[in-house]
C-alpha positions in Angstrom: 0.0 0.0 0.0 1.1 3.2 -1.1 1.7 6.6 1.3 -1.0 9.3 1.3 1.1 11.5 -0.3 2.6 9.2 -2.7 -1.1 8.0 -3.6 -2.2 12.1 -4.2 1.3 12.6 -6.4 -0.1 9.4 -8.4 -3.6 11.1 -9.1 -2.4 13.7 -10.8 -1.3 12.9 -14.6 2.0 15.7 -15.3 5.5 15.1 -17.2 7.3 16.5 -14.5 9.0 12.7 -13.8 9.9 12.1 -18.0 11.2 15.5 -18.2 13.6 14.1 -15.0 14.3 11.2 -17.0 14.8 12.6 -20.2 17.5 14.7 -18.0 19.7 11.7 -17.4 20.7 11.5 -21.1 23.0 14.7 -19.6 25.2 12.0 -17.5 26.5 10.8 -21.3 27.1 14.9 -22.8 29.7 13.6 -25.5 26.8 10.9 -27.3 23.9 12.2 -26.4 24.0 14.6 -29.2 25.0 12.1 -31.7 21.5 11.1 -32.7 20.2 14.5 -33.2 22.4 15.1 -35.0 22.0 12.3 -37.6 18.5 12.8 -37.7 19.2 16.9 -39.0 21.3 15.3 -41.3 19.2 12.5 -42.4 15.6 14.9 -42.3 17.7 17.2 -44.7 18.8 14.8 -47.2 14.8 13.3 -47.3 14.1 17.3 -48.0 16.0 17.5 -50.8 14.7 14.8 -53.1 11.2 16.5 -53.9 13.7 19.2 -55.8 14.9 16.4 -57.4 11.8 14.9 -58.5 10.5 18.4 -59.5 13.5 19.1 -61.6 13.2 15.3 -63.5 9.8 16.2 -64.3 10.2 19.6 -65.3 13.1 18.0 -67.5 11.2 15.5 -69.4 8.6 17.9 -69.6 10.9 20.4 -71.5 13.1 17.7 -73.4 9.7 16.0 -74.4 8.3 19.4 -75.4 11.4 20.3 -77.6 11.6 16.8 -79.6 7.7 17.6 -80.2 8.2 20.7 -81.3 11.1 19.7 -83.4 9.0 17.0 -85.1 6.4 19.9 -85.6 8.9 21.7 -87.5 10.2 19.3 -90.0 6.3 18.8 -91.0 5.6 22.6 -91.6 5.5 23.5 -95.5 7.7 25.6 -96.8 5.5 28.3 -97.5 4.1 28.3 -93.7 7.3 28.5 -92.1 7.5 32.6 -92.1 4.5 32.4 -90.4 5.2 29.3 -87.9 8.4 30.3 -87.1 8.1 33.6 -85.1 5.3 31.5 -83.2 7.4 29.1 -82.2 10.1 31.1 -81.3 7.2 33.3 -78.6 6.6 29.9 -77.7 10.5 28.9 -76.8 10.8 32.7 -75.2 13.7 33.6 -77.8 13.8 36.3 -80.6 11.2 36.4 -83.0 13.5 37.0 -85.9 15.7 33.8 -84.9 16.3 31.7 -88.0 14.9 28.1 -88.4 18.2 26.9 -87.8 18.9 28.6 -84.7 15.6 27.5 -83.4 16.5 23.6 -84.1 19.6 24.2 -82.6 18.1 25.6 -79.2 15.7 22.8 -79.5 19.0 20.3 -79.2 20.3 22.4 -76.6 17.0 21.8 -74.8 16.8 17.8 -75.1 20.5 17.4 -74.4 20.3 20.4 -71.3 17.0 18.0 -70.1 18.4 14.5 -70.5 21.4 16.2 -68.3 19.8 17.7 -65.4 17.6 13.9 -65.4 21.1 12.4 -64.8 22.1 14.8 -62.7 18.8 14.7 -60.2 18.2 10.9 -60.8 22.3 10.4 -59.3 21.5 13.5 -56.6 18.3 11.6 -55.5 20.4 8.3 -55.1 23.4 10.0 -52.7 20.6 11.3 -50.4 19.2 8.6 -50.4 22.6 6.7 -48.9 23.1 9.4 -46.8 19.7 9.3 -45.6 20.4 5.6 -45.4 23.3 5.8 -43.4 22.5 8.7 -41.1 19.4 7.2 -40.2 21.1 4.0 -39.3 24.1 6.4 -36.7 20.9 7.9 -35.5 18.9 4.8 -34.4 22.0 3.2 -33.1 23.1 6.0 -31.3 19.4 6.4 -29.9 19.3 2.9 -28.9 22.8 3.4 -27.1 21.7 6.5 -25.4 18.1 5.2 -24.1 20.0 2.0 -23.1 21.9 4.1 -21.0 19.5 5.9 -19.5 17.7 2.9 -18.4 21.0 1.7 -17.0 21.7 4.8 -14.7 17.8 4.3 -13.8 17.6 0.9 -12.5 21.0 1.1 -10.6 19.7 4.2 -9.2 16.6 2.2 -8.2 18.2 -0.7 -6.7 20.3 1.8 -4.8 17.5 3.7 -3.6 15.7 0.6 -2.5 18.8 -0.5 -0.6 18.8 2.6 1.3 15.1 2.9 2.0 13.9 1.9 5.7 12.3 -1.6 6.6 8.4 0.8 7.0 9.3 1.7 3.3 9.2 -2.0 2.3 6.4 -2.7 5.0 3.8 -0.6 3.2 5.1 -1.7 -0.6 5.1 -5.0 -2.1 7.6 -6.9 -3.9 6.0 -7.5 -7.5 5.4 -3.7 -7.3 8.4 -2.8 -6.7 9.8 -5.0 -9.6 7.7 -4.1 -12.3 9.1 -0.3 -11.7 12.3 -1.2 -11.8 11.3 -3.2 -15.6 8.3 -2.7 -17.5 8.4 0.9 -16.2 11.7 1.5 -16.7 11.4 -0.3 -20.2 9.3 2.1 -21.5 11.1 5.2 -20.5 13.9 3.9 -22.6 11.1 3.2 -25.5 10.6 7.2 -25.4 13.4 7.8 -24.9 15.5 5.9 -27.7 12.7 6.4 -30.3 9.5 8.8 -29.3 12.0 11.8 -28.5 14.5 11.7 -31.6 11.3 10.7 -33.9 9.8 13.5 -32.3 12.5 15.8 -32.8 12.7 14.9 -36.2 8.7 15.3 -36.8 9.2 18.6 -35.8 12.0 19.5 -37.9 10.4 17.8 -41.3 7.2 19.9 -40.7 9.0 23.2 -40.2 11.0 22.4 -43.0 8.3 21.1 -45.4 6.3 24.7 -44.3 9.2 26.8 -45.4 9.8 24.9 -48.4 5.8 25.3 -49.2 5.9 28.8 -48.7 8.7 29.2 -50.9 7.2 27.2 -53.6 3.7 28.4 -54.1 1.8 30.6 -51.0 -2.0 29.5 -52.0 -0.9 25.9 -52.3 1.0 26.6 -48.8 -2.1 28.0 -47.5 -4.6 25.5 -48.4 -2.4 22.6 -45.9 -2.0 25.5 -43.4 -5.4 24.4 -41.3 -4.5 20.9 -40.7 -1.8 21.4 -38.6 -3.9 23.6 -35.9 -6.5 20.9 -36.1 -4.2 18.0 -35.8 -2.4 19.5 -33.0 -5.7 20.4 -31.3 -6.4 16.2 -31.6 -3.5 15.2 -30.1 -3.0 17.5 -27.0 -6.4 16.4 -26.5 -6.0 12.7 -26.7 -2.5 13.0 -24.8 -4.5 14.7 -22.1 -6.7 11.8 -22.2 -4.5 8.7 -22.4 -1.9 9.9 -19.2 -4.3 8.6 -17.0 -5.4 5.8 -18.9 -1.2 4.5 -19.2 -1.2 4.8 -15.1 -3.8 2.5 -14.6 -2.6 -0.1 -17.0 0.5 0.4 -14.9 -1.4 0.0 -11.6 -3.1 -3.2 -13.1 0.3 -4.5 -14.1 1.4 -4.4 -10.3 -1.8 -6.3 -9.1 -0.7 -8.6 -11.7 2.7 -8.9 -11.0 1.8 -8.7 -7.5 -0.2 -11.8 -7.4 2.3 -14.2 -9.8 5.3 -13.3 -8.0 3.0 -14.0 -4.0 1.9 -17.5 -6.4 5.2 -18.7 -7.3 7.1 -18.0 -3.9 4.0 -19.9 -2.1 3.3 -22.7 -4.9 4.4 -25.3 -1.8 1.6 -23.6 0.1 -0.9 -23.4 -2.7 -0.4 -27.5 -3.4 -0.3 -28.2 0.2 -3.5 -26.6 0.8 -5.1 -27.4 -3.0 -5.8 -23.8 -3.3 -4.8 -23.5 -7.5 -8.4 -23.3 -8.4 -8.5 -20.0 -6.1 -5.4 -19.1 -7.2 -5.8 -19.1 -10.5 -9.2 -17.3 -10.3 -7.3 -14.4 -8.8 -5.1 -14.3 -11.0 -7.8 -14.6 -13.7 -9.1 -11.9 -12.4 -6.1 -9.5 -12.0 -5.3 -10.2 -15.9 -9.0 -9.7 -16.6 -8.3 -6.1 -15.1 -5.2 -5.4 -17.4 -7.1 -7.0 -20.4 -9.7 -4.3 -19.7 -8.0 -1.1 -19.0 -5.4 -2.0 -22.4 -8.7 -2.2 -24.5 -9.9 0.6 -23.1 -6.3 2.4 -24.0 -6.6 0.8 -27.3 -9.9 1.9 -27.9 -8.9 5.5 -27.8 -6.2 5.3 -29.8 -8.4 3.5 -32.4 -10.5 6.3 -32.9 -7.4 9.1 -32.8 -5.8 7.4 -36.0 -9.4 7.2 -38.4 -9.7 11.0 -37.3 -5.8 11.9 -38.3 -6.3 10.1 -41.7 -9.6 11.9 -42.7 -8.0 15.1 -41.5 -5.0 14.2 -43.7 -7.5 13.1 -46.7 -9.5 16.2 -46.5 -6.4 18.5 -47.3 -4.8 15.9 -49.6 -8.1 16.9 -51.5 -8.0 20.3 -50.6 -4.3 20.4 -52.3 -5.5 18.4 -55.5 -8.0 20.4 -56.1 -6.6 23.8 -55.6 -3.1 22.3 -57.6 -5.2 21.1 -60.7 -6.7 24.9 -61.1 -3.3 26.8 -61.2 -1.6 23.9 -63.7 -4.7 25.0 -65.8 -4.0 28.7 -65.6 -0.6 27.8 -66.0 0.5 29.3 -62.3 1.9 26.0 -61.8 4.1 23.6 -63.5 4.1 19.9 -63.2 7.1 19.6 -62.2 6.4 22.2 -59.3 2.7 20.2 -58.9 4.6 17.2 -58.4 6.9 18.8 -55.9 4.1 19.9 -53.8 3.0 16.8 -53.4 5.7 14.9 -52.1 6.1 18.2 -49.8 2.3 17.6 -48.7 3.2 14.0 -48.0 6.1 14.5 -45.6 3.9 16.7 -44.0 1.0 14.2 -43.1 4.2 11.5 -42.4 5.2 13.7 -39.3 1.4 13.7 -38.1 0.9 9.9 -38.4 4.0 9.8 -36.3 2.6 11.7 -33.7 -0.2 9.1 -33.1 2.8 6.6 -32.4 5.1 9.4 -30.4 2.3 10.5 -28.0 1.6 6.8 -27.1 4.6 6.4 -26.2 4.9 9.4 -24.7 1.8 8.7 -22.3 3.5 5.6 -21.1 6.6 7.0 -21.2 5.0 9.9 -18.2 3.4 7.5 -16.7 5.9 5.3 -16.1 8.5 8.0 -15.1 6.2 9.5 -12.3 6.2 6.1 -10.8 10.1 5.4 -11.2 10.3 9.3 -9.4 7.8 8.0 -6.9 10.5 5.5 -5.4 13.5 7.8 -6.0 12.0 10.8 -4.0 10.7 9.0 -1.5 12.0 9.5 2.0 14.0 7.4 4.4 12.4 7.0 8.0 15.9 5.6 9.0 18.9 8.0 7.5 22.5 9.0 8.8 22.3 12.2 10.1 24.3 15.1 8.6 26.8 15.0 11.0 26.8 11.3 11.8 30.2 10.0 13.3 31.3 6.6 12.6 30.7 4.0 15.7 34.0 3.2 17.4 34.8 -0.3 18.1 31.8 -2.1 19.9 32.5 -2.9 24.3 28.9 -3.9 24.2 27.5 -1.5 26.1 23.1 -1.8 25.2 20.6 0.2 27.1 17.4 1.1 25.7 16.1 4.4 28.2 12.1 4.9 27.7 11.9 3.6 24.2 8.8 3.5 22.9 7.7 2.4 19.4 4.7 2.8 17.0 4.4 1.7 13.4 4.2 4.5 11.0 4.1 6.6 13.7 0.5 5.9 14.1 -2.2 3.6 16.3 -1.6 2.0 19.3 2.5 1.2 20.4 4.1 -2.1 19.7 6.6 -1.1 22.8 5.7 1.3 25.7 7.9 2.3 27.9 11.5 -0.3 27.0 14.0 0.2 30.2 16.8 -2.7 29.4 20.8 -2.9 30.7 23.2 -5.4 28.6 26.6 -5.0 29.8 29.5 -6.5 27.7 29.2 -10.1 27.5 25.6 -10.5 29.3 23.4 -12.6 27.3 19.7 -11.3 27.3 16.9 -13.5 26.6 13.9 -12.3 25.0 10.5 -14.3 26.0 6.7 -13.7 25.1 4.0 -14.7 22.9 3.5 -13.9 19.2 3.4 -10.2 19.2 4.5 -9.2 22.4 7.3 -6.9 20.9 10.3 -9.5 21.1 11.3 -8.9 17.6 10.5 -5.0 17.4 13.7 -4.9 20.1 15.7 -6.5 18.3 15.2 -4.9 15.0 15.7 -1.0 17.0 19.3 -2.4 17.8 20.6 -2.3 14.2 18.3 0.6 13.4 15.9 -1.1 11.0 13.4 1.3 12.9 14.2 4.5 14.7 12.0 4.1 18.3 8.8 6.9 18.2 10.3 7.8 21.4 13.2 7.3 24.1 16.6 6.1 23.3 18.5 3.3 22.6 22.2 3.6 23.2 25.3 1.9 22.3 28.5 2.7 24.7 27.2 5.9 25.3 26.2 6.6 21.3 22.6 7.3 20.4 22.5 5.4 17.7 20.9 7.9 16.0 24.4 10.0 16.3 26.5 7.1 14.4 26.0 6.1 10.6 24.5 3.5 9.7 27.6 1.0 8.1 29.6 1.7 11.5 26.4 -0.1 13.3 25.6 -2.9 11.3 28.9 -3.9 10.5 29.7 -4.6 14.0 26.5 -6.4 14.9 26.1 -10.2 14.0 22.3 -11.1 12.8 20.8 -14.7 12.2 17.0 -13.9 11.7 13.6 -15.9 12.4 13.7 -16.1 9.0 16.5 -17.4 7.1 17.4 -15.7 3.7 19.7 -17.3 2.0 21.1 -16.4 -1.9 21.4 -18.4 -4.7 25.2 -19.2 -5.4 27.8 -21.7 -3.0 27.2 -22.3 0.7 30.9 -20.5 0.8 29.3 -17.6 -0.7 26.5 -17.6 1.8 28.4 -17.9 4.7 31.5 -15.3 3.5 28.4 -12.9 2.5 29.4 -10.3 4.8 33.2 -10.6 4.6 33.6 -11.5 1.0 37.2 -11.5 1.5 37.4 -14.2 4.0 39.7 -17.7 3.4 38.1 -20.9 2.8 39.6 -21.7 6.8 37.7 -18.2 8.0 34.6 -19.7 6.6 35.0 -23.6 7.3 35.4 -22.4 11.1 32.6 -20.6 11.4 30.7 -23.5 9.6 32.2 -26.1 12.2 31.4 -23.5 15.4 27.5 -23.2 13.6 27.3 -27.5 13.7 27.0 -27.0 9.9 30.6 -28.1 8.8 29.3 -32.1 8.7 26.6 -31.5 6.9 28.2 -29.2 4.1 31.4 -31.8 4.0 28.6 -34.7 3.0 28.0 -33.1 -0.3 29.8 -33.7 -3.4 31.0 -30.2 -3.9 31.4 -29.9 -0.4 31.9 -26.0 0.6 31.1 -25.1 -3.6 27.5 -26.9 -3.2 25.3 -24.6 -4.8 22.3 -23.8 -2.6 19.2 -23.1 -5.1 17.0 -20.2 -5.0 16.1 -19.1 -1.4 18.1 -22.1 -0.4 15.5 -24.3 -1.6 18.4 -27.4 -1.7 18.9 -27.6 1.8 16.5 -28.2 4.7 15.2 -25.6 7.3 17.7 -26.8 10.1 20.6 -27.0 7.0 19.7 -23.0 6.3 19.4 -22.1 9.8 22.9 -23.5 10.8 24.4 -21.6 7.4 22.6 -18.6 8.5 24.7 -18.8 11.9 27.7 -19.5 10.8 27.5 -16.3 8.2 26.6 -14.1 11.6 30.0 -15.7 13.8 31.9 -15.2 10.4 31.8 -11.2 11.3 32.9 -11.9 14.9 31.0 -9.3 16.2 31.1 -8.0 19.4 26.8 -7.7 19.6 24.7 -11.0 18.6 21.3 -11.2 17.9 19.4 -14.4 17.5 15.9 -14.5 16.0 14.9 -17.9 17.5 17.9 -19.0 15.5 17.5 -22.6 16.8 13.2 -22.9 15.7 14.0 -25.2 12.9 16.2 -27.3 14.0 15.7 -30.8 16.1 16.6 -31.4 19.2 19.9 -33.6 18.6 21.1 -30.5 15.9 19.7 -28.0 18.9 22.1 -29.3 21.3 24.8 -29.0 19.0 24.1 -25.4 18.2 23.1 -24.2 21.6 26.7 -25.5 23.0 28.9 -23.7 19.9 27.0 -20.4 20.7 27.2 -20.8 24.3 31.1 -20.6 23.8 30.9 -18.0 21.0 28.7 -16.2 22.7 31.2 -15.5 25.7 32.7 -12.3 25.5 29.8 -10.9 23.4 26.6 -8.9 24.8 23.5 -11.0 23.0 19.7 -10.3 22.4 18.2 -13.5 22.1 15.1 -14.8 20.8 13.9 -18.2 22.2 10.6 -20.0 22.0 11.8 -22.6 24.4 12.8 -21.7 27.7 15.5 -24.2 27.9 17.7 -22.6 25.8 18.2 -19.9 27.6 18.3 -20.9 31.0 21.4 -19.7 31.8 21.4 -16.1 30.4 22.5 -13.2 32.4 18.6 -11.5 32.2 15.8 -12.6 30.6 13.2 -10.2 29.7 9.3 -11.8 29.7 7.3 -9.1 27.5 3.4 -9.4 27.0 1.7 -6.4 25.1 4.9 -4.8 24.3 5.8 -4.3 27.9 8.4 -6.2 29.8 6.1 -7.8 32.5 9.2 -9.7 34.5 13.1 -9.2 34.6 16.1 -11.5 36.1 17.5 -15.0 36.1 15.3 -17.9 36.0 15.6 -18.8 39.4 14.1 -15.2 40.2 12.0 -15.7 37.9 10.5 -18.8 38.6 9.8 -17.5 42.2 8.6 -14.0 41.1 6.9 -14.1 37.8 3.6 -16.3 37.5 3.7 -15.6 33.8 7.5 -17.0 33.5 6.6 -19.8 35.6 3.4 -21.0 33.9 5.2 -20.8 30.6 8.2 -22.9 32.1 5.4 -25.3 33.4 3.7 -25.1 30.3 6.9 -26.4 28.2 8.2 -28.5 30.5 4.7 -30.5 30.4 4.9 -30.4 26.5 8.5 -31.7 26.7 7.0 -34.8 29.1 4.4 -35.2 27.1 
């Protein structure tokens, strides 16, 4: 679930994000021009062959008009030619009084001048051709380099951001959300940005260039195109205005979507264990159903836009035909000019039919930016202060003084009123039922949470004084639930000191119980674990978890009810390796079953997010009726 704010910023349909991401093609200065470049150069060279066409017909019509009249002249009788000749001589705009013989010979000169400027254009329109050819190839590649650039610098700033971001961040947003920003989102930012923003850029140069070139042809043949462009423009705005919205909730369909495959495939033990596909697959059914919808309803839109465009485009092809025809006939116009025009008119409408592509692109390409922007401008509940000072190293020192917690700092507190003393090397034991606050404690030592109020201190630091890396690093974790990552068990257990020797790590593994295990596998230490650490068993994770937390040797521990899944021989094992490593070391832990911890130096009994009873368990059992009927409790369950 989104934040208030962040849900308002999503209402509201603006480019503000895709003008931000457009911006990040200034991280690559040297290439970014490159494209626009090619496409002046390439728009130019399309320009010039209309000229070209207009000359070859103007040519032919000349050349073919000069071999008529020749054969006009060698038919003439004698006795007409004083009469035909000044005639035809009006008619080739020369001197009246030019001889028959200087008229034949201008009449050459006409055929051979045609038959070379044909050459000449037909060879002109085939170089710009190539170098429209070849620009237009530097221009896509160099678009497609730049927008795959962009969506490089996008998802690593992303993943960064969502590294940084505080555990309430990720409490109130779901995975498959999150994904699909960081791909189909950013996929089609780099769509706009690789092709909808140079074709754009190149729309608009063709039809400012095909407008001066009209102009400078024929005005009333320019004026007659002149009221489709308002109109067109006037279409699009309005269907841009109109689709924004549409894009975002495709996009907010495609999270539902994502949402409930990637919840599906992560439970699919769960789902068969429980015969729950038919349900499954009706919600899923039903989340596609919603993205089916919404694109038809998108598509639907977009449908209608083009239909309009080309009967806008067909009304002034008519309009041009018609008002063309008229000044051939008075002889305002020449073919060759006509045909010109035409070509002219043509790369006019291209640039329009373009922008029913651009501005879909465009839509999703806003859309999809103002989502990316929502993650990268959102705020960190947990941040290192400006003036932060690195942690020195650890004694072991813990006090929490008055803490008191509240998720997203609203409803009732999940801890009132936390007063706990861990000198170094004490062991504190953490004991309550499901939702008493146990692992709230725990995850306020690292700073996954910042309490709503009091302080929790570290030799004397407010942790809220030190940065972040200077905590964590000295502070050795093994959670409730074990996360393991695809690659080697080495890998998993040297995940925090990447640099550690093949003896750092087979230590650790042996002081975990997990040595004997791992050494029963072919590849041994190089056994590759599976996604989530699907090849290995719950106890198998939970010891590899361990031994990745003693790895770091820190000097504070925390363990999650590290031993939960785990029987009672592998227990044993466990519970005597981190007795010893534990020496030496203040640790929080976590226990379900009392008899693990038995001998720390204070165990804490919380109930309702308040520590209810404090001391040893001899103090305990005499003092607390809630510790002792939980001891009773398990210690009948164990006879049982």
């Amino acid at each position: 679930m989104m934040s208030s704010p962040q849900r308002g910023k999503r209402g509201r349909a603006n480019n503000q994000g895709l003008k931000r991401a457009i911006a990040y093609i200034g991280r690559y200065r040297r290439q970014a021009v490159f494209p626009y470049l090619f496409v002046i150069i390439a728009t130019l060279s399309q320009l010039a062959v209309p000229r070209m066409v207009r000359n070859i017909f103007d040519a032919v019509a000349e050349g073919g008009g000069a071999r008529i009249v020749t054969q006009v002249m060698d038919k003439i009788p004698s006795f007409a030619k004083s009469v035909a000749l000044p005639k035809i001589a009006e008619f080739l705009e020369i001197p009246s009084q030019t001889t028959e013989a200087e008229i034949l010979t201008t009449l050459a000169d006409k055929q051979n001048n045609a038959l070379n400027t044909l050459l000449w254009a037909t060879v002109l329109i085939v170089v710009f051709a190539i170098f429209r050819g070849v620009f237009s190839f530097l221009q896509a590649y160099w678009s497609e380099r730049n927008s795959q650039s962009v969506a490089f610098e996008l998802r690593n700033d992303l993943f960064a951001k969502l590294q940084t971001l505080s555990f309430s961040y990720h409490d109130q947003n779901q995975t498959g959300q999150l994904m699909i920003r960081a791909t189909d989102d950013v996929e089609k930012v780099r769509l706009f940005i690789g092709q909808g923003l140079v074709q754009l850029v190149g729309a608009l140069l063709l039809i400012v260039g095909v407008l001066v070139l009209l102009f400078s042809s024929n005005v009333p043949l320019a004026l007659t195109t002149l009221p489709i462009l308002p109109i067109s423009l006037v279409l699009f705005m309005g269907f841009g205005i109109s689709s924004q919205p549409m894009f975002r909730k495709v996009q907010e369909a495609l999270d539902k979507l994502n949402i409930t495959l990637q919840e599906n495939l992560a439970g699919i033990k769960v789902i068969k264990a429980f015969t729950r596909e038919a349900e499954e697959q009706a919600k899923f059914h039903t989340a596609a159903t919603t993205v089916m919808q919404r694109q038809i309803s998108l598509s639907r839109l977009f449908t209608f836009l083009f239909p309009v465009i080309f009967l806008v485009a067909s009304l002034g092809q008519a309009a041009i035909l018609y008002v063309g025809g008229r000044l051939i006939i008075q002889e305002q116009l020449t073919l060759g000019q006509w045909q010109e025009f035409s070509l002219y008119v043509i790369y006019l409408f291209l640039p329009l039919a373009q922008f029913g592509i651009i501005i879909t692109q465009m839509g999703q390409a806003s859309a999809s930016a103002s989502r990316i922007f929502d993650i990268l401008d959102a705020k960190s509940d947990v941040t290192d202060k400006p003036n932060a000072i690195a942690l020195p190293a650890v004694q072991g020192n813990v006090t929490f003084e008055n803490v008191t917690f509240r998720y997203f700092s609203s409803g009732e507190p999940v801890l009132s009123d936390i007063n706990i003393t861990a000198k170094p090397g004490e062991t504190i034991a953490l004991l309550g039922s499901t939702g008493s606050g146990k692992t709230t404690i725990i995850n306020l030592l690292p700073r996954f949470y910042d309490p709503s109020e009091g302080t929790v201190r570290i030799d004397g630091h407010d942790l809220r004084d030190v940065t972040l890396d200077s905590l964590r690093s000295q502070i050795g974790i093994v959670l409730q639930e074990t996360t393991l990552f695809s690659g080697s068990i080495r890998d998993n257990i040297a995940f925090g000191r990447p640099d550690a020797s093949l003896e750092e790590v087979t230590a650790a593994a042996k002081a975990a119980a997990a040595h004997d295990f791992i050494m029963t596998f072919p590849d041994g230490y190089d056994t590759k674990v599976g996604e989530r650490g699907s090849t290995l068993s719950g106890g198998q994770k939970q010891r590899v978890a361990i031994a990745r937390a003693l790895l770091l040797n820190p000097r504070i521990l925390i363990l999650d009810d590290s031993t939960s899944s785990v029987d009672l021989v592998t227990e044993g094992l466990i519970q005597n390796a981190l007795d010893t490593l534990m020496k030496g070391r203040t640790s929080f832990v976590i226990a379900q079953r009392i008899s693990t911890v038995l001998n720390a130096d204070q165990i804490l009994v919380l109930d309702k997010g308040k520590i209810v009873a404090q001391g040893k368990h001899e103090n305990l059992m005499e003092e607390s009726a809630i510790y002792a009927e939980i001891y009773n409790s398990q210690l009948v369950s164990a006879h049982n």
